[in-house]
C-alpha positions, 0 to 999 in steps of 0.5 A: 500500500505504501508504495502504491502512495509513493508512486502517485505521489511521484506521478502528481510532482512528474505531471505537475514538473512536466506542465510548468515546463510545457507553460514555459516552453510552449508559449508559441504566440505569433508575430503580430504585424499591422496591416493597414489598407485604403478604403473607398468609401461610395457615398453619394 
């Protein structure tokens, strides 16, 4: 029984390792850019 604790106490400290690594490291955001074009506005 003690060990079967052990081993889950390890999967939740790997786990919670692993996802503060992936919010590290997977911050993928794009490159923003501005893009700006004419508009021809028909008003009569």
């Amino acid at each position: 029984m003690w060990r079967l604790i052990k081993l889950l106490f390890f999967l939740v400290v790997i786990a919670a390792i692993g996802l503060v690594g992936y919010a590290y490291i997977a911050d993928l955001t794009p490159t923003q850019q501005r893009v700006s074009e004419p508009v021809t506005l028909d008003v009569d």
